[in-house]
FILUM-630877 format. One record per residue (C-alpha): x, y, z; residue number from 0. Coordinates in steps of 0.001 Angstrom, whole numbers, plus 500000, padded with zeros to 6 digits. Layout:
N
pt c1 = X; c2 = Y; c3 = Z; resi = NUM
...
END
This chain:
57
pt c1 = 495550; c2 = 910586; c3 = 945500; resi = 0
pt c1 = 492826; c2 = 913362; c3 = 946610; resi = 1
pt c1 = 495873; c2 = 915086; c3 = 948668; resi = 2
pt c1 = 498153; c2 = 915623; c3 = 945996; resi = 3
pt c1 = 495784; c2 = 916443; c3 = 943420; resi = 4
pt c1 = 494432; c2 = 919554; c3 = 945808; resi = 5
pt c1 = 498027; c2 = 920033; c3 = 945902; resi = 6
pt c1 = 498950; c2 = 920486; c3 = 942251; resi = 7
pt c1 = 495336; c2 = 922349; c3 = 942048; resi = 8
pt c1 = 496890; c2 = 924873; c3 = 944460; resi = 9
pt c1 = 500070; c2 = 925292; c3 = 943087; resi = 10
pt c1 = 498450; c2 = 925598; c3 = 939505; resi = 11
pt c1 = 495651; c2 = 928323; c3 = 941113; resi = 12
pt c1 = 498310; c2 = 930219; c3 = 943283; resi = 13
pt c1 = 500484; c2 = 931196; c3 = 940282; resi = 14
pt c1 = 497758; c2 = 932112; c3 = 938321; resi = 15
pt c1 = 496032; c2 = 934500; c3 = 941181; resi = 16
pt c1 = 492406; c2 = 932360; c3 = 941417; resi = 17
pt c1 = 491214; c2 = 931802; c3 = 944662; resi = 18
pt c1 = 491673; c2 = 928267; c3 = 945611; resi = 19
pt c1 = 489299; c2 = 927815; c3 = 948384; resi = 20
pt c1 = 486567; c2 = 929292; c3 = 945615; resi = 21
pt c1 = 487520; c2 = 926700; c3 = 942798; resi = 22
pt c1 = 487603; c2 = 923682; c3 = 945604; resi = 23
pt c1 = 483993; c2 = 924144; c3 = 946004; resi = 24
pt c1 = 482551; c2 = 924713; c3 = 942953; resi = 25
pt c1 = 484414; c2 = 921397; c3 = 942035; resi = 26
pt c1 = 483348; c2 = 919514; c3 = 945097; resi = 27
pt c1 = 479748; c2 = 920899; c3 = 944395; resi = 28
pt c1 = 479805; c2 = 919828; c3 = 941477; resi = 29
pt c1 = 480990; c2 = 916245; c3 = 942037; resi = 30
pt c1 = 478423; c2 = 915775; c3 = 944586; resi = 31
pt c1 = 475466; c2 = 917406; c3 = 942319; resi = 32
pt c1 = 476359; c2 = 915375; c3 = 939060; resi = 33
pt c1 = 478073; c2 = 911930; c3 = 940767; resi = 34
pt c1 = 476237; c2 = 909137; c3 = 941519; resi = 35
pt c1 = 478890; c2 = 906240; c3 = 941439; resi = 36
pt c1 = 482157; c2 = 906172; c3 = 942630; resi = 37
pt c1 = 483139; c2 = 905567; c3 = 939366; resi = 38
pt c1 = 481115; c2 = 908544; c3 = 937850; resi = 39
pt c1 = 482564; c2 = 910818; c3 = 940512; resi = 40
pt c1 = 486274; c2 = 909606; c3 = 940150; resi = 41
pt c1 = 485561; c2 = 910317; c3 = 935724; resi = 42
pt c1 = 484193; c2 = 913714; c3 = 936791; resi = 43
pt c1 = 486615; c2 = 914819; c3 = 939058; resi = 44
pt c1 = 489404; c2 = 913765; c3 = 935943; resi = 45
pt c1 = 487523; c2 = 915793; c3 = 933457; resi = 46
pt c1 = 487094; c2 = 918815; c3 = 935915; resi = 47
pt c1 = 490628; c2 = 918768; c3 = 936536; resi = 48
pt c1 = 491214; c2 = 918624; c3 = 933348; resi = 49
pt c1 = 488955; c2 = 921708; c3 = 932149; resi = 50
pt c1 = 489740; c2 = 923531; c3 = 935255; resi = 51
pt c1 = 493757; c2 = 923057; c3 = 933759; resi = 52
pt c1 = 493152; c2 = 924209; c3 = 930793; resi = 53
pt c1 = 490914; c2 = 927127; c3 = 931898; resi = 54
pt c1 = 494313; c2 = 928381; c3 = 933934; resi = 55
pt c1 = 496655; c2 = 928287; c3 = 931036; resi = 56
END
């Protein structure tokens, strides 16, 4: 699950020139700031993808 979302997050970030290694940890830091269940963390990583998606396009 975590590989191939990294993976689509890099193909996404690649073709639109951001630096990939930069947006990885300001997600992870973020998911480990704001997460305090596994639940919580798996919703936040969803919506981050989500914005982060949307911020690309």
């Amino acid at each position: 699950m975590l590989a191939s979302n990294i993976r689509s997050n890099y193909i996404i970030a690649t073709l639109s020139g951001i630096n990939i290694v930069r947006m990885t940890i300001i997600k992870f830091a973020i998911l480990t700031i704001g997460a305090k269940s596994k639940k919580h963390r798996k919703l936040q990583a969803d919506s981050l993808d989500m914005i982060l998606k949307i911020e690309l396009i």
